[in-house]
C-alpha positions in Angstrom: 14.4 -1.8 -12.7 13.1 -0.6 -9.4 9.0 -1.1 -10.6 10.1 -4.5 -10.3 12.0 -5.2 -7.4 9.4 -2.7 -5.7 6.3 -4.7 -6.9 8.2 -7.5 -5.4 8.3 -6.4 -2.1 4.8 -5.7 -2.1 3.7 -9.2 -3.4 6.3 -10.3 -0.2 8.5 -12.3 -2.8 11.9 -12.4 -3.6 13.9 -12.2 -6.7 14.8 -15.7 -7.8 18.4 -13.2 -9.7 20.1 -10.4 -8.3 18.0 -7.2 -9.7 19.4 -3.5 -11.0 17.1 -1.9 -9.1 15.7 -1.5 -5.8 12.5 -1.0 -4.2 11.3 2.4 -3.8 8.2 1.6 -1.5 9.0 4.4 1.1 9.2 7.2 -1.9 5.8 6.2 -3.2 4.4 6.2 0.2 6.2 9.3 1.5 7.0 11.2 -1.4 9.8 13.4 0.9 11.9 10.4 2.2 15.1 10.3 1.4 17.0 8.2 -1.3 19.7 6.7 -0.7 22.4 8.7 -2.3 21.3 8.4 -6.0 18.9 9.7 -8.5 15.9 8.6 -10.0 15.1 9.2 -13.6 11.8 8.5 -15.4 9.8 10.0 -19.3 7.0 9.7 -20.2 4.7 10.9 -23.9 1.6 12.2 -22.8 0.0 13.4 -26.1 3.1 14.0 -28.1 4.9 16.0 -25.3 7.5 14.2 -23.7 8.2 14.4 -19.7 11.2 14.4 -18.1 12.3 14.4 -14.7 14.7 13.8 -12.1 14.3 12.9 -8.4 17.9 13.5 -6.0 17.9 13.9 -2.4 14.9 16.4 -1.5 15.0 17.8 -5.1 12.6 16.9 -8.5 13.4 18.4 -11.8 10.6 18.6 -13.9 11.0 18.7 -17.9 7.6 19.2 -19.6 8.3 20.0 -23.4 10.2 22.7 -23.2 9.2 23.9 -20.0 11.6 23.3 -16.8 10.4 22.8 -13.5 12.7 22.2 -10.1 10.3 21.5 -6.6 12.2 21.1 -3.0 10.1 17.8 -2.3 11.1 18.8 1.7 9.6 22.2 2.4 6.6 21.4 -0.8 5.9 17.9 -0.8 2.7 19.0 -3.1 5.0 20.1 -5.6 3.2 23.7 -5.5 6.2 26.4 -5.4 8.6 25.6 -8.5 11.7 27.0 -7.4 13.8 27.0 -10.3 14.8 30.6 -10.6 16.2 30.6 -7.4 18.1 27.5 -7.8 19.3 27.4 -11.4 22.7 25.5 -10.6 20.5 22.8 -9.6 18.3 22.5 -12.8 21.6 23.0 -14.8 22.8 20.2 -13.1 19.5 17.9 -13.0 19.4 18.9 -16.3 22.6 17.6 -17.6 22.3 14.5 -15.4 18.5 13.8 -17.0 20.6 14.1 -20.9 23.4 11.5 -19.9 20.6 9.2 -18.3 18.6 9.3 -21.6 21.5 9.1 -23.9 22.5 5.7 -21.4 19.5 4.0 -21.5 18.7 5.1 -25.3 22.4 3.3 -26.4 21.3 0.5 -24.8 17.2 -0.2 -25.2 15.7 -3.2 -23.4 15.3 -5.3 -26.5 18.6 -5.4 -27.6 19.6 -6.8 -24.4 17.7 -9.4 -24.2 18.5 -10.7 -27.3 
């Protein structure tokens, strides 16, 4: 996961095993910098409603229940101006990409591979 190899990096250790993920330091202290050619994908329950989102290049796509969200993290770092009408090829596609993620990590929950 990248929470741990980026909690690594800020303890200054090193990973005694190769890790899945990386550390995503820079995007938590400058929420515009780039990644590295691949997506991010977290959810979250808050209450009963369940969040979604995605983070690619300078785009986030925002799933809140059934609302959709989609924020150009370069030109509104604040995530003020949701710009998903005007850019509905990239929610369909966030979109899709946020189902196969969920259906990927639900096939294979941590538990089960530990054991």
């Amino acid at each position: 996961m990248d929470w741990t190899a980026t909690f690594l990096a800020l303890a200054g250790a090193r990973s005694p095993a190769p890790l899945d993920g990386e550390n995503i330091l820079g995007l938590l202290t400058h929420p515009a910098a780039p990644i590295r050619g691949r997506t991010l994908f977290w959810r979250k329950d808050h209450d009963g409603v369940v969040q979604k989102a995605a983070r690619q290049g300078r785009w986030k796509y925002v799933r809140d229940g059934t609302t959709e969200h989609l924020f150009d993290l370069i030109a509104d770092p604040g995530e003020t101006d949701d710009v998903a009408h005007q850019h509905l090829d990239m929610v369909k596609k966030l979109r899709a990409d946020v189902m196969r993620w969920e259906t990927e990590v639900d096939r294979d929950p941590p538990l089960r591979r530990i054991l």
